[in-house]
C-alpha positions in Angstrom: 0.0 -10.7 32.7 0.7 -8.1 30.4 0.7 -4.2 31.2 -1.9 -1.9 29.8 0.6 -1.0 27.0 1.1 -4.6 26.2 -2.2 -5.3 25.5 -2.8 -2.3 23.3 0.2 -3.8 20.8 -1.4 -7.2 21.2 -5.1 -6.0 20.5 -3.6 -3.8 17.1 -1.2 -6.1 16.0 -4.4 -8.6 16.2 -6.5 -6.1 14.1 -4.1 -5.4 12.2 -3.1 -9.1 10.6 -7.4 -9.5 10.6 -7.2 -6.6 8.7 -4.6 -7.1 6.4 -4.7 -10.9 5.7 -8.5 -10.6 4.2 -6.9 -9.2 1.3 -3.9 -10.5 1.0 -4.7 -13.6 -1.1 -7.1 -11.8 -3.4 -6.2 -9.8 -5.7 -4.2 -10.6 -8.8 -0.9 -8.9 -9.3 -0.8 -5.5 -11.9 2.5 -4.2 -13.6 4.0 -2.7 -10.6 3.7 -5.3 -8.3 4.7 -7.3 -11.1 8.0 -5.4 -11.4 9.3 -5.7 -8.2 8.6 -10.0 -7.9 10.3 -10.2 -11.5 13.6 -8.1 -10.1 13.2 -10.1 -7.1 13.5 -13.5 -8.8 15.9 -12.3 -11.2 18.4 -10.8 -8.3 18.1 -14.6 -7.3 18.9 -16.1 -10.6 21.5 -13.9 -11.0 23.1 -14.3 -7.9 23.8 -10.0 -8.3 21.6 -7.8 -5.2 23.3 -4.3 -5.9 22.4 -4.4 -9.8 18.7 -5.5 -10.5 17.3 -6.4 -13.6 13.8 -6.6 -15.2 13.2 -9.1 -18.0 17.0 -9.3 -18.0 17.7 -5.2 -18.8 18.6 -3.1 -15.9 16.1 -1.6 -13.6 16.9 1.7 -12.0 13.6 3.4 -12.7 13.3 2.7 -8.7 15.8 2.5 -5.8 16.0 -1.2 -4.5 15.4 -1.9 -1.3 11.9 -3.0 -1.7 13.2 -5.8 -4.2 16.0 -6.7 -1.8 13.0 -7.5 0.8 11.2 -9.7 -1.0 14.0 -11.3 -2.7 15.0 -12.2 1.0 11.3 -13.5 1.4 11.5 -15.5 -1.6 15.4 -16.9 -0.9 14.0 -18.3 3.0 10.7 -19.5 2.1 11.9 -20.7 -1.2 8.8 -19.6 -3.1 7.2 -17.7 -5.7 3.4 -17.5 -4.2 2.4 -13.8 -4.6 0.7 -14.6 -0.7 3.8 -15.3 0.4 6.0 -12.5 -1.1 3.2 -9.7 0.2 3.8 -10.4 3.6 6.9 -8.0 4.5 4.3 -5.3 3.0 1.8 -6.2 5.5 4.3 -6.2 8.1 5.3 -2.8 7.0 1.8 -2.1 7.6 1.7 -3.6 11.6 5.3 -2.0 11.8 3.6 1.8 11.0 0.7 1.5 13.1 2.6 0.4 16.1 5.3 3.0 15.8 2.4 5.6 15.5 0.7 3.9 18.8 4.7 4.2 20.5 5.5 8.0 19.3 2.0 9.1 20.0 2.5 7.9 24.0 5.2 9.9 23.9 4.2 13.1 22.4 0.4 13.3 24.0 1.4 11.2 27.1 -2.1 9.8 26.3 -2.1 6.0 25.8 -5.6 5.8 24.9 -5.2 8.7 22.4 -2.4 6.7 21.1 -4.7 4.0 20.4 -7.2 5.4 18.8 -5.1 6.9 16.1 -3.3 3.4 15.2 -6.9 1.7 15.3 -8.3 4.7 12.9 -5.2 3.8 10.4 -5.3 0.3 10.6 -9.3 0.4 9.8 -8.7 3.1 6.9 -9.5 1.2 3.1 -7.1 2.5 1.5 -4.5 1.5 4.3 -5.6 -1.5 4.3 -5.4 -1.7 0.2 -2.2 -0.9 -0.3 -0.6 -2.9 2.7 -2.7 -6.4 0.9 0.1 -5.5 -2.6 3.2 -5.5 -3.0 4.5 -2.4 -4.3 7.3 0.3 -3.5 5.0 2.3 -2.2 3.7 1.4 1.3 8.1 1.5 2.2 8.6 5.3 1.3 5.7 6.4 2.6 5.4 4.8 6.0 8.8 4.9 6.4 8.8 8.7 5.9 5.8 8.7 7.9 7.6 7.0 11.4 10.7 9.2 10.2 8.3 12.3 11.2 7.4 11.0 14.1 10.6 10.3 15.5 11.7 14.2 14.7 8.9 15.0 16.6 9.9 13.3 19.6 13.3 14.2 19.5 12.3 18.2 19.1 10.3 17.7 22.2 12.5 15.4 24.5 16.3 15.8 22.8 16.7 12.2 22.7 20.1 10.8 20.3 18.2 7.7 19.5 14.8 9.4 17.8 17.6 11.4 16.3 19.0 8.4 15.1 15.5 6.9 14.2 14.8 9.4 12.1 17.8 9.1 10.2 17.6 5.1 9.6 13.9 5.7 8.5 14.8 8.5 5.9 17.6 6.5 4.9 15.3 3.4 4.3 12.4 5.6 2.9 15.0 6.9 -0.1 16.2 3.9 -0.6 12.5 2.8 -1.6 11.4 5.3 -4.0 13.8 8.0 -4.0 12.6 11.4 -2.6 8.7 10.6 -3.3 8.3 9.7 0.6 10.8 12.7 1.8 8.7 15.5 -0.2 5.1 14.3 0.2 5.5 13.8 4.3 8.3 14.8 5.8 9.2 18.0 4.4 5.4 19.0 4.8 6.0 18.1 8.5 8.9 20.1 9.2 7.1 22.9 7.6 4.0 22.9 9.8 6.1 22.1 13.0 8.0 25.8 12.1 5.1 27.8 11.3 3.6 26.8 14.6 6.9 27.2 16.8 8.9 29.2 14.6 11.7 30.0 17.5 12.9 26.2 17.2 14.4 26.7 14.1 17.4 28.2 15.3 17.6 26.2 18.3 20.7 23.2 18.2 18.5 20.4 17.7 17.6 21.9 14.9 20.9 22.1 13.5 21.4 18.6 14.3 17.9 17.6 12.2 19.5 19.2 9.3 22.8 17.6 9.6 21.1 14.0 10.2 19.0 14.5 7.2 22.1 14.8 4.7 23.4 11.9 6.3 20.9 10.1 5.1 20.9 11.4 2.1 24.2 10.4 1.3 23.7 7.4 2.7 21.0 6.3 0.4 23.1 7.9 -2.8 25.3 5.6 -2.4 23.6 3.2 -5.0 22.6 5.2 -6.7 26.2 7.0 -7.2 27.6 3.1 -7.7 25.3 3.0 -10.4 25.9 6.3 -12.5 30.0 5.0 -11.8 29.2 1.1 -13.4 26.7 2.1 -16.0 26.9 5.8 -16.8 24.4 7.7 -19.8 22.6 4.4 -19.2 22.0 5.2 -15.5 21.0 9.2 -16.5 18.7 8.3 -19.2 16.4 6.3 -16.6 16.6 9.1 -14.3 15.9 11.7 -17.2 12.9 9.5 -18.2 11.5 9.4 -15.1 11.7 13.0 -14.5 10.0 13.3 -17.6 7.5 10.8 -16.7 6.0 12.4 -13.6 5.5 15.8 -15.6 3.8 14.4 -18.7 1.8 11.2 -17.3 -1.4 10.7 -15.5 -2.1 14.2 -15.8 -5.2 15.0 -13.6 -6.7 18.4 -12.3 -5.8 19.7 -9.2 -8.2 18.6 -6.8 -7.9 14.8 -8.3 -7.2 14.0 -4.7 -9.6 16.0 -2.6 -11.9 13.1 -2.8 -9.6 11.0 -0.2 -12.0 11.3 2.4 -14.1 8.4 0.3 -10.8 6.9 0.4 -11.0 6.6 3.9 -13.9 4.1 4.1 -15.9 4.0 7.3 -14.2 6.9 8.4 -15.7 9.0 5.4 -17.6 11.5 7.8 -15.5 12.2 10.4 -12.4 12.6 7.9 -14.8 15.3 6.5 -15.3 17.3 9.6 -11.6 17.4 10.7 -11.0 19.3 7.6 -13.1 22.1 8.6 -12.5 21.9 12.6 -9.1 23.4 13.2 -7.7 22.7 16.8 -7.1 25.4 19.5 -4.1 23.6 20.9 -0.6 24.4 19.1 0.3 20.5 19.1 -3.1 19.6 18.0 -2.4 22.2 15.2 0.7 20.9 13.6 -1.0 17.6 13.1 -4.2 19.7 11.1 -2.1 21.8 9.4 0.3 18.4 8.1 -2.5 17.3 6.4 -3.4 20.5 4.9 0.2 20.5 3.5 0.8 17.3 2.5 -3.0 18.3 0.4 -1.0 21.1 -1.3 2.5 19.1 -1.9 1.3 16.1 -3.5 -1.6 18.5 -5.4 1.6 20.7 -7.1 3.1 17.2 -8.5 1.4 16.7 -11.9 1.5 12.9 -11.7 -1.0 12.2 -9.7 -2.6 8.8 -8.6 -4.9 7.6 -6.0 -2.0 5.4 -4.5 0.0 8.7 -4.6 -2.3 10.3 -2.1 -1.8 7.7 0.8 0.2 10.1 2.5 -3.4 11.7 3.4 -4.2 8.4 5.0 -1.4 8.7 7.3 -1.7 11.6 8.7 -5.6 12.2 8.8 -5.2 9.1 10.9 -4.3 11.6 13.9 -6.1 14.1 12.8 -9.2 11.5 13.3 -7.8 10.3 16.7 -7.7 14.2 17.9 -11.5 13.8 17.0 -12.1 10.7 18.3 -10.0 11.5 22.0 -12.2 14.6 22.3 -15.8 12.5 22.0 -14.3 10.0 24.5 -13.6 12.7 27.4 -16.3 15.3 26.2 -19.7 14.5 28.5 -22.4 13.8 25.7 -24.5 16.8 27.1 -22.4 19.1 26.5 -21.3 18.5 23.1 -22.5 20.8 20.2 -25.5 20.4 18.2 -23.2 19.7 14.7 -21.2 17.2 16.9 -24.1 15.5 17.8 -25.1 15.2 14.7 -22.0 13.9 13.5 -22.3 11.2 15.4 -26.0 10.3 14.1 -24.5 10.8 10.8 -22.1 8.5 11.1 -24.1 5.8 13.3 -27.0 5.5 10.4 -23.9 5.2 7.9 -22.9 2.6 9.5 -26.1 0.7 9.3 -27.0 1.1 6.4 -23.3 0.0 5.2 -23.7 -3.6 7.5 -26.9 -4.3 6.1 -25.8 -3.3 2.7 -23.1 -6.1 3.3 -25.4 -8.7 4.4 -27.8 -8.3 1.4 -25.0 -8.3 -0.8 -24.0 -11.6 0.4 -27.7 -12.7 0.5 -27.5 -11.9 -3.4 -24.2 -13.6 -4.1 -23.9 -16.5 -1.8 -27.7 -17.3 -1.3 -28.9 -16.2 -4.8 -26.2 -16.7 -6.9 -24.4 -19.3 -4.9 -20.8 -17.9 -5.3 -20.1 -19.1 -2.1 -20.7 -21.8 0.2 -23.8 -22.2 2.4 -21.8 -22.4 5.5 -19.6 -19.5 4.5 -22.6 -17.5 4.0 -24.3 -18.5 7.2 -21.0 -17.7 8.8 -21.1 -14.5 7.5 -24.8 -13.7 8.5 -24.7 -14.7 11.8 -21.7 -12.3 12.3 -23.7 -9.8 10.4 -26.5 -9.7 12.5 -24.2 -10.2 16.0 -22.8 -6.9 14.9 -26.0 -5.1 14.3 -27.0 -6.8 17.7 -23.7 -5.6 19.9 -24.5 -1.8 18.2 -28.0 -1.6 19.2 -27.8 -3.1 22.8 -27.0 -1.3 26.1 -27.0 1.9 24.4 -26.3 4.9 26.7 -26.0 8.2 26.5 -22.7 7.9 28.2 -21.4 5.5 25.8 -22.8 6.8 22.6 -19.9 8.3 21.2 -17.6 5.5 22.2 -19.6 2.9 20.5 -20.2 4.7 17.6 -16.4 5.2 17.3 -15.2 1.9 18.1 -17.6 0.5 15.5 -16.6 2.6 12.9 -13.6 0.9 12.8 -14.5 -2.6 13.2 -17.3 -2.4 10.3 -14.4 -1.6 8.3 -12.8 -5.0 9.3 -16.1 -6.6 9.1 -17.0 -5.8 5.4 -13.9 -6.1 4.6 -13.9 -9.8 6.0 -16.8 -10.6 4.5 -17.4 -8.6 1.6 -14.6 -7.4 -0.1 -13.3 -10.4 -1.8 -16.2 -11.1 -3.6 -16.6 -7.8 -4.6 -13.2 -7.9 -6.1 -13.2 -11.0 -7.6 -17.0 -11.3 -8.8 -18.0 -8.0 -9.5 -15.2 -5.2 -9.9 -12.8 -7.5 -11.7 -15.1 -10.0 -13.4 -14.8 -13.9 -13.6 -12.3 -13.9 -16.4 -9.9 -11.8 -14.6 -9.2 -14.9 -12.2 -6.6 -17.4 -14.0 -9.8 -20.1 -14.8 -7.2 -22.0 -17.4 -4.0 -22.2 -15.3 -0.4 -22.4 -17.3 0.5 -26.0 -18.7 3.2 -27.2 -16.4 4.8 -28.3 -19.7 5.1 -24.6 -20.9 6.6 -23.7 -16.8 9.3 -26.5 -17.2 10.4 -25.9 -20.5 14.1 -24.4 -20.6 13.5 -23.0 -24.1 13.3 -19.3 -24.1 10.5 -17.1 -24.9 9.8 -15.0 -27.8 6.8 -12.6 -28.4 6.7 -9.6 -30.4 3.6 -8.0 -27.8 3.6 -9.2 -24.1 2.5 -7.1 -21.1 5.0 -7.2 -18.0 2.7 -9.3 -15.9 3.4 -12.1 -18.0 7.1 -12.2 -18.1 6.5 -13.0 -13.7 3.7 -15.5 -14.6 5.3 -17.6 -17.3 8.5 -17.9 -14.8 11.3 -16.5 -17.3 12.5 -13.5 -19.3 10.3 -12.8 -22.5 12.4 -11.9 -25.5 10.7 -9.1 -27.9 11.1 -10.4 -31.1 12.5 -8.4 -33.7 13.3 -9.1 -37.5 16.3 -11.5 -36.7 15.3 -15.1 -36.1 16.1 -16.6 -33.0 19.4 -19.2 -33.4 17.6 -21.6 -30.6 16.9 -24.9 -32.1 13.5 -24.7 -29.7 11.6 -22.0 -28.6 8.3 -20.6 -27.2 6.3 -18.1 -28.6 3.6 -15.7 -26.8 0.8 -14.0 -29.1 -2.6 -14.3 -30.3 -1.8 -15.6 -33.7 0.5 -18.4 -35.1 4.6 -16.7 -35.9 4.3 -16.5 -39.6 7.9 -14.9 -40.0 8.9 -17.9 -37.7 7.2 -20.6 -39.8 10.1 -19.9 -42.6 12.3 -21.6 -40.1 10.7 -22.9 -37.6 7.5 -25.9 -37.3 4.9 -25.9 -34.7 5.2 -28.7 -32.6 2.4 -28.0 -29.7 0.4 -25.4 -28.8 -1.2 -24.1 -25.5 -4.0 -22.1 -23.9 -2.4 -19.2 -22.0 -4.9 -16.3 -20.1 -3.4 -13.2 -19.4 -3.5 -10.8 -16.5 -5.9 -8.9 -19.2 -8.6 -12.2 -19.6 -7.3 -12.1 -23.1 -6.8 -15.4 -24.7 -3.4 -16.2 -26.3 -1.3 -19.3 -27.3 1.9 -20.1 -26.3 3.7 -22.5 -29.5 6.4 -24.6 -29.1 8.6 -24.0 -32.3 11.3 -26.4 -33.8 13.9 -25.3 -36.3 13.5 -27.3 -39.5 17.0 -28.4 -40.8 
């Protein structure tokens, strides 16, 4: 049998691949995602994994470990499906919210407090989101995120091996994305730990935080020192235009991210009210005021983004589980007026968002017949067993339990059911989805590819480097070329010999011509 622990890490694990694996297989790669599988396959076609390469030019706008992983991936499973090669994402997912169940065990000694944070972040949208892609991003973050923990732990118990946690996690969160994971969540923590026990900063272990932190920074420099020694102003001038890039793109306003909280999907209300509620208890504080700073550092950095702001996500996942322990244990009598409404709040909100679901799925797989009739009966039925299992045996007693527990799991349910047509029929539109797939004649063809516009998503679809083409002709007897209109310039030289249908990333139509040299 397993101990009460055990099944905790069975029962989130569980959730968490439900979770995560609804997604997975929707959603058609963009230009980041895109990046990384291209530098992937090309470290493998290379045979080269300290130097990667994008479309056959060096890539150091990014440090490389994310590429390594799924170059790994794809080198095992020997393939290219984008299913496939977003799975050590989603297990970086699973890997976070079980390190967060672990740590939180041992800093509240609370195993069902534990458990309610890990099930609040592995029912959180945009957790869910970003874990389904497969970007740099999910690796600084939650590695940065665990690495927090883990100096946490060690503050409190003086453990070497959180010590030594800590260090590994930094060292694989900088060698992900540089400092972006370091300054959004771990310096932020180390500042709110300090301002609520400010006499630990001169203690040793604090001393031996520091030192462990520029260990790992020079571990991680290490490629990136290897590469400003091999490649030089080339290696600066990626740097310098990245530096340049997060001050002067995707400028937004200052509180571009203070709508998170809508971010946080079923959990919208309560991540409301734990802004304004600050906790009387010092440890319960560090964790409010975290998320407070990590608000103000990722606000000050004028690149913003919405997957820039999953930070938030992290750590309002304890701040929610601080809420959520203190309705379990609280009798329902003696809660506050505000908190009982709260929960009334939150328990029509829920409603209305289930049946919202189901008549959604009465319009497109009953009316519009986007899916099949057993898929939608499948659906409804679990639908209206949901509504069922809220309504019945309701108690007093177990009001705020229910209320809680089903917050999370109409997250998992909508997202089951829901989500992917939403993606895939209504927020991304029919042509988005590759209706005309690429000739296999155009995939097997050794001749290389020319194109004078081409986005990066179709240098990982068409299987091979695209060649910008410039005012010298190509000396390849045969060649490909991507665009909307027939190569006039090419014509001089070359014939057309086929041509293709070819739907980009975009829906925009283009041809793909086979070209001859004419001798």
């Amino acid at each position: 049998m397993f101990s009460t622990k055990r099944k905790d890490i069975f029962v989130l694990t569980i959730l968490s691949f439900f979770a995560l694996l609804s997604l997975i297989w929707i959603r058609e790669i963009d230009s980041s995602e895109a990046r990384n599988l291209i530098s992937a396959r090309e470290i493998l076609q290379n045979s080269n994994w300290w130097t990667p390469t994008l479309n056959g030019h060096f890539y150091f706008e990014n440090p490389p470990l994310p590429v390594w992983i799924t170059a790994f991936v794809m080198m095992i499973t020997h393939s290219h499906s984008e299913v496939i090669l977003r799975l050590p994402n989603m297990l970086c997912c699973i890997f976070t919210v079980l390190f967060l169940y672990r740590s939180m065990i041992r800093i509240k000694k609370d195993r069902l407090f534990a458990f309610l944070c890990s099930f609040v972040l592995l029912s959180t949208f945009m957790f869910i989101k970003l874990g389904a892609e497969n970007t740099w991003d999910i690796y600084t973050y939650s590695f940065a995120f665990c690495a927090s923990l883990a100096f946490y732990v060690y503050i409190k118990y003086g453990e070497k091996k959180n010590l030594y946690r800590m260090g590994i996690l930094l060292v694989l969160s900088f060698l992900s994305k540089g400092p972006v994971g370091f300054y959004s969540l771990f310096v932020p923590f180390l500042l709110a730990h300090y301002i609520i026990f400010p006499r630990e900063l001169f203690r040793k272990k604090t001393f031996s935080v520091i030192f462990s932190i520029i260990i790992a920074i020079a571990i991680a420099s290490i490629w990136g020192i290897s590469m400003y020694l091999n490649h030089g102003n080339y290696f600066l001038d990626v740097i310098k235009n990245e530096v340049i890039a997060w001050r002067t793109k995707h400028h937004h306003s200052f509180i571009f991210y203070t709508d998170f909280v809508v971010y946080m999907g079923s959990w919208l209300f309560f991540s409301i009210y734990v802004l304004f509620k600050i906790p009387k208890e010092k440890e319960s504080k560090i964790f409010y005021l975290w998320t407070i700073l990590v608000l103000i550092f990722i606000t000050l950095i004028e690149m913003k983004k919405k997957k820039y702001g999953f930070p938030l996500y992290l750590t309002s996942s304890i701040t929610i589980g601080q809420l959520c322990i203190y309705y379990f244990r609280k009798p329902y009598l003696e809660l506050k007026k505000r908190e009982k409404t709260l929960l009334i709040i939150q328990q029509v909100f829920l409603i209305i968002v289930v049946i919202g679901s189901l008549g959604f799925l009465a319009y497109f797989g009953f009316y519009k017949k986007e899916i099949s009739f057993g898929l939608f009966f499948l659906y409804t039925i679990l639908h209206l067993l949901f509504l069922f299992l809220f309504a019945v045996g309701y108690t007093e007693i177990s009001y705020a339990k229910r209320v809680i527990i089903f917050t999370g799991l109409t997250m998992l349910l909508v997202n089951f059911s829901s989500s992917w047509i939403l993606v895939s029929k209504y927020m991304q539109n029919n042509l988005l989805r590759f209706r005309i797939p690429i000739s296999q004649e155009v995939l097997g063809n050794p001749a290389p590819i020319y194109s004078q516009s081409f986005d990066i998503e179709d240098v990982w679809k068409l299987g091979k480097e695209i060649k910008s083409l410039n005012k010298n002709i190509p000396d390849e007897r045969i060649i490909l070329f991507l665009g909307k209109e027939e190569p006039k310039e090419l014509l001089k030289t070359y014939e057309i010999k086929k041509v293709y249908d070819y739907q980009k990333v975009t829906h925009d139509m283009e041809r793909i011509y086979l070209l001859e040299k004419i001798y």
